[in-house]
N, C-alpha and C positions, 0 to 999 in steps of 0.2 A: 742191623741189616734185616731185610725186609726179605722173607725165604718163600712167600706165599706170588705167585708172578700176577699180574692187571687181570688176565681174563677170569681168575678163581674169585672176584671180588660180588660179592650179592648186592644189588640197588636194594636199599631202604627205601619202605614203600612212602610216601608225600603225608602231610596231615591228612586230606580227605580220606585217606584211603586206613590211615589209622580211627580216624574220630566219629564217622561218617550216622554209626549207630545212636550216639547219642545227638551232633549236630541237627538230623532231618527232624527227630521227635520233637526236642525244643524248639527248632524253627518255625516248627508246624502249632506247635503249641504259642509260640509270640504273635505268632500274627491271630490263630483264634482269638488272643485276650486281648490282643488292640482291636481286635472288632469288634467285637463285648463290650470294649472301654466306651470305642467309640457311638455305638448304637446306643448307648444307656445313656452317654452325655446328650444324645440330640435328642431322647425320649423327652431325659427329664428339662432341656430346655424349652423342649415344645411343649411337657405337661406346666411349664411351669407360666409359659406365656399365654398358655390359655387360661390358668388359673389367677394370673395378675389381671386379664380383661373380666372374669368376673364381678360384677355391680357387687358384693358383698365385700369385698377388701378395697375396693376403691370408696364404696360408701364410708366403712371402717377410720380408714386413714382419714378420709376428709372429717368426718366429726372430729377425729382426737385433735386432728391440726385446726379446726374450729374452737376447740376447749382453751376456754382460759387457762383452768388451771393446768392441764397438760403442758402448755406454751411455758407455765411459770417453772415447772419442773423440769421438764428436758429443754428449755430454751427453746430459740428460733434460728433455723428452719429447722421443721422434724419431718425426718427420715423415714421410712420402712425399709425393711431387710428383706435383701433380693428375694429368699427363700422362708418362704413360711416355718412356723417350729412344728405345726399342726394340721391336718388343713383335712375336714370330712363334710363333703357335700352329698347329699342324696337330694334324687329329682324324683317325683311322682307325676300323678294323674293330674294332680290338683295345683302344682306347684311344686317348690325346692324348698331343702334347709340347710344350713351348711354350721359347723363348726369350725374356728382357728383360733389360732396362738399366731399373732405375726412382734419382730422384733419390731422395736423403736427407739429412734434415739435421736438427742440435739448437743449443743453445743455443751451444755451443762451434765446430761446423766443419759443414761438409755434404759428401756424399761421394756415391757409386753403386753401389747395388746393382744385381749381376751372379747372375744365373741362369738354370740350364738343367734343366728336369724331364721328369719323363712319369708317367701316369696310366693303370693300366689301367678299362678301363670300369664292373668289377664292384668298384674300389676308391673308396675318397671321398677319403684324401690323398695328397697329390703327393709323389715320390718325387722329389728333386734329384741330379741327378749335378754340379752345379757351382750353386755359393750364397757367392762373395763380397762385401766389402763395401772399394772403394778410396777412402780420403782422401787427399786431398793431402799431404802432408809427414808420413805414416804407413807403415808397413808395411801391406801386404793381407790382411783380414780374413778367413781362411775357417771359414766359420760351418758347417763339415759335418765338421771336426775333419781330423787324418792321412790318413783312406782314406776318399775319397768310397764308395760304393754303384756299380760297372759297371751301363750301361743294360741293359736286359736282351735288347738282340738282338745285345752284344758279347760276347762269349765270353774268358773271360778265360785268359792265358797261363799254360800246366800247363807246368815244365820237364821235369817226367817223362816228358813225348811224346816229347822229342827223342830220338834213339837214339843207342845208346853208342858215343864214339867212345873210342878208345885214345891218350892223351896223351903226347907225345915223350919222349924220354928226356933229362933235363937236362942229360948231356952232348955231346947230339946238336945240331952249328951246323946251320943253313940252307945248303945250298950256296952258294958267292958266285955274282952274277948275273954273265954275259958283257956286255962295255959291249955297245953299240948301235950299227951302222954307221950311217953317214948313208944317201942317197940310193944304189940304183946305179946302172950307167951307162944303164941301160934307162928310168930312168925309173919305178921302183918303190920303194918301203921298203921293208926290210928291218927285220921286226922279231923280236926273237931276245928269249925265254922264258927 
């Protein structure tokens, strides 16, 4: 029997009314990181479609899909991956340079193209100074043949500059060296030429 009558009974407060302190801070905090999520997913699809319109990854991919030998290693058709591994362009006064890593792959193996270019500004194609392509359990593809192209603010090595020296006479030895004292007593090395 029940000794306590209806009107002494206390309302238990609802969840809100229990929960409310930690519900609003998380709430407030999910929608900040869906916004976050969201804002960074449309950065990086709009940084990324601007970076597939640049002429260096579209010049890239068409050489390697040009290559013989790339076609015989990862087969036919070959792919690039949506998202680059690497991807560093600077643009100046004179022109751009860009560096990447983009994937690749075909019906046989997938691999990584590797390239480094630059562009002057009054030019439309990309000039590569490094355009390989590495598969796994292959030899390294270079899709730019024997002699890459020097960049053109490297100067390339003329032997002719050097100036003439006059070469020994082949039956002339080297003097022999004098050994090497240790220490002397002063506390210095002795070092002998």
């Amino acid at each position: 029997m029940n000794t306590m009558s209806e009107g002494q009974l206390v309302p238990q407060p609802g969840w809100w009314s229990r929960n409310w302190k930690w519900a609003v801070p998380s709430g407030c905090l999910g929608l900040l990181l869906s916004c976050g999520c969201l804002g960074a997913l449309l950065f990086s699809a709009t940084a990324w479609q601007s970076l597939r319109g640049t002429g260096v990854l579209v010049d890239a991919v068409t050489q390697a899909r040009q290559s013989l030998e790339v076609r015989e290693a990862l087969g036919e058709p070959i792919e690039s991956s949506t998202v680059p591994q690497q991807f560093s362009m600077h643009s100046g006064n004179e022109g751009s340079s860009a560096q990447f890593a983009v994937g690749v792959r075909g019906p046989k193996a997938s691999g990584t193209l590797y390239g480094e270019g630059y562009k002057k500004d009054d030019e439309e194609v990309w000039t590569f100074t490094t355009l390989k392509v590495e598969v796994p359990d292959h030899p390294v593809i270079n899709l730019l043949g024997p002699t890459p192209e020097p960049a053109p603010d490297i100067v390339p090595f003329d032997p002719k500059s050097l100036p003439d020296v006059e070469p020994l006479p082949e039956d002339d030895e080297p003097a022999p060296r004098k050994p090497e004292r240790g220490r002397s007593g002063k506390g210095q090395e002795d070092i002998q030429l």
